[in-house]
C-alpha positions as CSV (number, residue, x, y, z in Angstrom):
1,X,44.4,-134.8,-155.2
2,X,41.2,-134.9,-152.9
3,X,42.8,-137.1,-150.5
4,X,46.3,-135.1,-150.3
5,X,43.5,-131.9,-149.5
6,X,41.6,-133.6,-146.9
7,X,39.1,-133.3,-149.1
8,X,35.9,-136.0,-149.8
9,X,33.8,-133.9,-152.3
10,X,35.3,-133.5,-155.8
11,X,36.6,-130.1,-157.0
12,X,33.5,-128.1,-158.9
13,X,33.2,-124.8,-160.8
14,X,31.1,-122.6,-159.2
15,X,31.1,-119.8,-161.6
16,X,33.0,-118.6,-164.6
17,X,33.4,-115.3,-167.2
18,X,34.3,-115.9,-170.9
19,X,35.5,-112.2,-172.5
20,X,38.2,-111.6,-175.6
21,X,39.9,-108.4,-176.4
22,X,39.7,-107.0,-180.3
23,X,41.7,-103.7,-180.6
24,X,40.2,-101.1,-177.4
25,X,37.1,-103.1,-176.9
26,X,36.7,-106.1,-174.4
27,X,33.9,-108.1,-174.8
28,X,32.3,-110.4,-172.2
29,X,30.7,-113.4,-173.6
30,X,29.2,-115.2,-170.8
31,X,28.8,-115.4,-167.0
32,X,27.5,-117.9,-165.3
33,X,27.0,-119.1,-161.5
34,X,25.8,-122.2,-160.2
35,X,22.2,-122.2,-159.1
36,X,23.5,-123.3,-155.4
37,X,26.4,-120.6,-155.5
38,X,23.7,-117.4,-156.3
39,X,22.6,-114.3,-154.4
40,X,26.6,-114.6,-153.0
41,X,27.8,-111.5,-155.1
42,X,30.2,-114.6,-157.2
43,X,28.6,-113.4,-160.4
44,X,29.2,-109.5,-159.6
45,X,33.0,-110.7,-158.3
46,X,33.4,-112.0,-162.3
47,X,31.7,-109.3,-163.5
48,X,34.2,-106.8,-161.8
49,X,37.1,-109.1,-162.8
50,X,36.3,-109.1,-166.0
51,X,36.2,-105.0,-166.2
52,X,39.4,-104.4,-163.9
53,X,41.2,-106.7,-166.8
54,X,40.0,-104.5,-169.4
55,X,40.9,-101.6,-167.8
56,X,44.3,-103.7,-167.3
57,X,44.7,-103.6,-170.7
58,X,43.7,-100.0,-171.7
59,X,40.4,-101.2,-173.3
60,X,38.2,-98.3,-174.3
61,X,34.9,-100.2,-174.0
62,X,33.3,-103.3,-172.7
63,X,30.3,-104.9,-174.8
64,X,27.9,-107.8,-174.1
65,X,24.4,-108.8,-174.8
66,X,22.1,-109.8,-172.3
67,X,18.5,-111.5,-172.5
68,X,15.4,-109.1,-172.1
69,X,13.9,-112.2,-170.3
70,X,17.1,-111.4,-167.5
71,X,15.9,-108.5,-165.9
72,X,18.5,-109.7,-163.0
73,X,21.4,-109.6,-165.2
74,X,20.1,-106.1,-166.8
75,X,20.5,-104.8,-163.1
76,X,23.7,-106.1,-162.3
77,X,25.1,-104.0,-165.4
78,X,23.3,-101.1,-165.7
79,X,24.5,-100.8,-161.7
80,X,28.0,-101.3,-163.3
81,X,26.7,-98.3,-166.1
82,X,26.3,-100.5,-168.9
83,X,23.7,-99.1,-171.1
84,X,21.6,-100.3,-174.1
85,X,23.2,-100.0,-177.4
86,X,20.7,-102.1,-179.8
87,X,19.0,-105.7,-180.1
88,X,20.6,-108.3,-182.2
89,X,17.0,-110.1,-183.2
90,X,16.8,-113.9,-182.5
91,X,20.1,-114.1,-180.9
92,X,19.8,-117.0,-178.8
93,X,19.4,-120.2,-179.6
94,X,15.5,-120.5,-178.5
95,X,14.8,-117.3,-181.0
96,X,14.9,-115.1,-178.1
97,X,16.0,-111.6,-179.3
98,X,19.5,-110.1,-177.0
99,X,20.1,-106.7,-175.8
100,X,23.6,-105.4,-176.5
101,X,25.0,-103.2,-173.8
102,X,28.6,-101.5,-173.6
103,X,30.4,-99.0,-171.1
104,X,32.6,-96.8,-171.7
105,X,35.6,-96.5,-169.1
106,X,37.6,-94.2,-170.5
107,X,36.5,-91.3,-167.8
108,X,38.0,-90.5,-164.2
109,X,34.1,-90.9,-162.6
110,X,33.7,-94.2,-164.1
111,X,37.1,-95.3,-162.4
112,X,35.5,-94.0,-159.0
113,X,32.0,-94.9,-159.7
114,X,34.3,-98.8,-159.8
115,X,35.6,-98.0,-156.6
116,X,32.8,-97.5,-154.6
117,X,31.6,-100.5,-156.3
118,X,34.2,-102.7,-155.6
119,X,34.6,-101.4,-151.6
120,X,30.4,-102.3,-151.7
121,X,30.7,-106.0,-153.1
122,X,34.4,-106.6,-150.6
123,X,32.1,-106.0,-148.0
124,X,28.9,-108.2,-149.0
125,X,31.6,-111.0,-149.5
126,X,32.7,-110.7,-146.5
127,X,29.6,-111.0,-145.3
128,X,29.4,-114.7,-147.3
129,X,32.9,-115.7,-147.1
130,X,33.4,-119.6,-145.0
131,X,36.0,-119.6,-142.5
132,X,38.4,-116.4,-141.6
133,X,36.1,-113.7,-144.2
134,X,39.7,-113.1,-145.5
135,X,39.2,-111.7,-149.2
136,X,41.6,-109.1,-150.9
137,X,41.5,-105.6,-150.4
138,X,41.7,-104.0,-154.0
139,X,41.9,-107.4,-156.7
140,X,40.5,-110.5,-156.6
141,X,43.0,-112.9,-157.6
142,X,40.8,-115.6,-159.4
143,X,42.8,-118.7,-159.6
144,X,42.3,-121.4,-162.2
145,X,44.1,-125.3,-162.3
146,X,47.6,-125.2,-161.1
147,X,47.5,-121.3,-160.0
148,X,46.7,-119.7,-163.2
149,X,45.0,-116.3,-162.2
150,X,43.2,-113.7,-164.7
């Protein structure tokens, strides 16, 4: 497949989102980026593609939990209005306790507050993007093996 795409490095995930629906509530189980991909806005794209699906669906809420040790990812969703719900003790594996956050996107100013958000990140990845800068206006169209999208 390399060689038909004029390619010489193999294909690699750079970043992914896990979430699941149950009822009104969307819940995001983990993001990750890799450590040469960072500081690009990839893990803010998922983040907002993950939340644009749930609002897809006519989900109510979104819930994760987070690491108090992650002060990075705390930012990234409190900027997204995430707030903190609880602490599940000794969630992670190493014993660490997790901070459970949730937004609620059932109101019109949360909708705009995601606007202004995703105008804000479509220009920052301009700003990164390789070759042209072409990215999508409104949705990011995240494409998986074969042209699977979210």
């Amino acid at each position: 497949m390399n060689r038909i795409l004029g390619r010489s490095e193999k294909p690699s995930v750079i970043g992914y989102v896990g979430f699941r629906f149950e009822q009104a509530e969307a819940h995001i189980s983990t993001i990750a980026v890799h450590p040469d991909w960072r500081g690009r806005g990839l893990g803010e794209l998922l983040l907002l593609t993950a939340i644009e699906k749930a609002l897809d669906l006519n989900m109510h809420v979104i819930s994760l939990e987070v690491r108090p040790s992650n002060l990075l990812a705390q930012r990234l969703y409190r900027k997204y209005a995430f707030r903190f719900t609880g602490t599940q003790p000794g969630y992670y594996r190493d014993g660490e306790n997790a901070r459970l956050m949730a937004v609620d996107l059932t109101s019109e100013s949360y909708r705009s507050h995601l606007d202004k958000l995703r105008r804000h990140l479509a220009t920052k990845l301009q700003r990164e993007a390789p070759g042209d800068g072409r990215l999508p206006s409104k949705r990011p169209n995240v494409g998986q093996i074969d042209g699977d999208t979210l």
